[in-house]
C-alpha positions in Angstrom: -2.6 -33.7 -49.0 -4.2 -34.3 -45.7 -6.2 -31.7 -43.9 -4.8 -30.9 -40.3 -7.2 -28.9 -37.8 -6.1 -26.1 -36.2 -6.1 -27.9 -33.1 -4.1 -30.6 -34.1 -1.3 -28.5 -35.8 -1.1 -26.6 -32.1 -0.7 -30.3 -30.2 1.8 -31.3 -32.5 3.8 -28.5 -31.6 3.4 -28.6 -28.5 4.3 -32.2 -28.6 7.7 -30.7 -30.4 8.7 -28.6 -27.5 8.2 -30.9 -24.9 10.1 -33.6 -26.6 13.1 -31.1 -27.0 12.9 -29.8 -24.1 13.0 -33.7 -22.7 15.7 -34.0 -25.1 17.8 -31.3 -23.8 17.0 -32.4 -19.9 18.4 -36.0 -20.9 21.5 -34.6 -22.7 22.1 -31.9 -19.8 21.3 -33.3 -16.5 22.9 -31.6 -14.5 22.1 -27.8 -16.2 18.6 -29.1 -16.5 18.8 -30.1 -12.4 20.8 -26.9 -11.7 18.0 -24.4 -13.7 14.9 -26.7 -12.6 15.6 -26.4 -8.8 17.0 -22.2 -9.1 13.2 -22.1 -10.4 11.8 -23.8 -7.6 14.0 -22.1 -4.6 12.8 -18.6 -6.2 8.9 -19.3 -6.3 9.7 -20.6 -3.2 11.4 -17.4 -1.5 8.8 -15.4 -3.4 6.2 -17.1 -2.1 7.5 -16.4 1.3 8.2 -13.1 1.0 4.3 -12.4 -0.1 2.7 -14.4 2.6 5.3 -12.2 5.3 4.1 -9.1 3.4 0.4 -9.5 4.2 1.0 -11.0 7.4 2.6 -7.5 8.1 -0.3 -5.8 6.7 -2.6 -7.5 8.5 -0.3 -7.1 11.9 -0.6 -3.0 11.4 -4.3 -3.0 10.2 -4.7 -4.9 13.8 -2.5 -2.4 15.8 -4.5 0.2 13.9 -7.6 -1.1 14.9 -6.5 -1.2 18.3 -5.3 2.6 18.2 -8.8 3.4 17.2 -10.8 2.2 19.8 -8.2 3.4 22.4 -9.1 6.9 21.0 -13.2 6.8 20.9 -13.3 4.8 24.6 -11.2 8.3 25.6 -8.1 6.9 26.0 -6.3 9.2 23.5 -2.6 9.1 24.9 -2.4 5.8 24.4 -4.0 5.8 20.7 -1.1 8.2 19.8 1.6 5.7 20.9 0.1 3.1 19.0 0.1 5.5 15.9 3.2 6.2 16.7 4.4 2.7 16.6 2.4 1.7 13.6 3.8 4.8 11.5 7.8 3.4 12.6 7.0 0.1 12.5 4.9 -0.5 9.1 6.3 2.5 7.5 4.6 2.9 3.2 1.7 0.5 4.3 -1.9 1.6 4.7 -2.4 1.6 8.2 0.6 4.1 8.8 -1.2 6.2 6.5 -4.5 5.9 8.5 -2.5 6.0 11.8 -0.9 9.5 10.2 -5.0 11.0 9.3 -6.2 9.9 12.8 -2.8 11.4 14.8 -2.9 14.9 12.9 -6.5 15.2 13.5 -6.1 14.5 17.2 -3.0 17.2 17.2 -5.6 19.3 15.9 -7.8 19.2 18.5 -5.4 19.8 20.7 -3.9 23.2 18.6 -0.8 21.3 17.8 -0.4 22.7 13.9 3.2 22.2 13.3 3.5 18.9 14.6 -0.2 18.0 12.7 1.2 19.3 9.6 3.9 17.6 9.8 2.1 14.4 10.5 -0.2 14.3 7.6 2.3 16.6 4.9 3.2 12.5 3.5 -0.3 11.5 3.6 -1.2 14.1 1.1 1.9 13.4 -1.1 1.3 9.3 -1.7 -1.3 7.9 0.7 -2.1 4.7 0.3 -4.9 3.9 -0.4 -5.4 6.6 -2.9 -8.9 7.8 -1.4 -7.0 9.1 1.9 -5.8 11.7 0.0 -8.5 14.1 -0.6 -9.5 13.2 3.1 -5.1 14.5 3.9 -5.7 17.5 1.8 -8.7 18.7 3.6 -7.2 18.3 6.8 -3.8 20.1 5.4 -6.2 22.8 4.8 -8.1 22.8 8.0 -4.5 22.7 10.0 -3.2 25.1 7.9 -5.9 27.3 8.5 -6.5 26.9 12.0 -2.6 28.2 12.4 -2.9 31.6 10.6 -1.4 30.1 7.3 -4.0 31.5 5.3 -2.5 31.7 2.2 -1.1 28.2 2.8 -4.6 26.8 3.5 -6.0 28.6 0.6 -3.4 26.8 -1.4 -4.3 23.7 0.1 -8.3 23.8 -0.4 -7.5 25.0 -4.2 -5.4 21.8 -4.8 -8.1 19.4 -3.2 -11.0 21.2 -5.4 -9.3 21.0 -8.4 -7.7 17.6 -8.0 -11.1 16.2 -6.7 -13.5 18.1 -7.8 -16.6 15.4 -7.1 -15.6 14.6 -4.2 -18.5 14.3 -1.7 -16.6 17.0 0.6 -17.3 19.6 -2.5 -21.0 18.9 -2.9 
């Protein structure tokens, strides 16, 4: 008995499904034509739909950009209707996330606490990215407490030191 390599036992059967699959393709031409080019229209539309996806993410991390240096040259009005748009436009991405942090803090310079807790309430639930959070919980307690909602903002601070205790905010 002849002694086969491992090697060559796995190109040998890989020979064996290529040749029946070339097998079936000759027998089936037109199923084998029909599945072959459904494959390739689906990479095809998935491919499309991830290069739109992070052209649209990098469209609202533009705007956002934008928003921001509207609000530190003093120009805050017009920051807040770019956050605006960003949060309506690119709603679940990252910059309407960071567009949300950036509005409620501005509300809450202005004593605005409904409308900044409001604003940054889906930040703290499922920010994206995930480190915005502890920065949204903070801030949830800050409004919260600015308001007179001391209880609320107690809550608040307790959930951001026990979910994050080593944050650098708790050192």
């Amino acid at each position: 008995m002849a002694d086969f390599s491992r090697h060559e036992l796995k190109k040998n059967e890989l020979e064996d499904i290529v040749l029946k699959i070339a097998d079936v393709a000759k027998n089936n031409r037109q199923l084998f034509s029909g599945v072959s080019l459904t494959i390739v229209v689906l990479i095809a539309l998935a491919i499309f739909v991830f290069v739109r996806f992070q052209a649209v993410k990098v469209r609202a991390e533009e705007k956002l950009a934008f928003a921001q240096a509207n609000f530190f040259q003093g120009k805050p009005q017009d920051a807040m209707g770019i956050f605006d748009e960003i949060i309506n436009q690119y709603p679940g991405t990252a910059a309407a996330y960071k567009s949300r942090l950036h509005k409620a803090t501005y509300l809450l310079e202005m004593q605005k606490y409904d409308e900044a807790e409001k604003t940054i309430l889906p930040v703290t639930e499922n920010g994206k990215p995930k480190t915005i959070i502890p920065l949204a919980m903070s801030l949830l307690g800050a409004i919260r407490e600015n308001s007179g909602k001391y209880k609320e903002a107690i809550s608040a601070y307790n959930t951001f030191l026990d979910n994050y205790p080593e944050h650098f905010f708790c050192s």
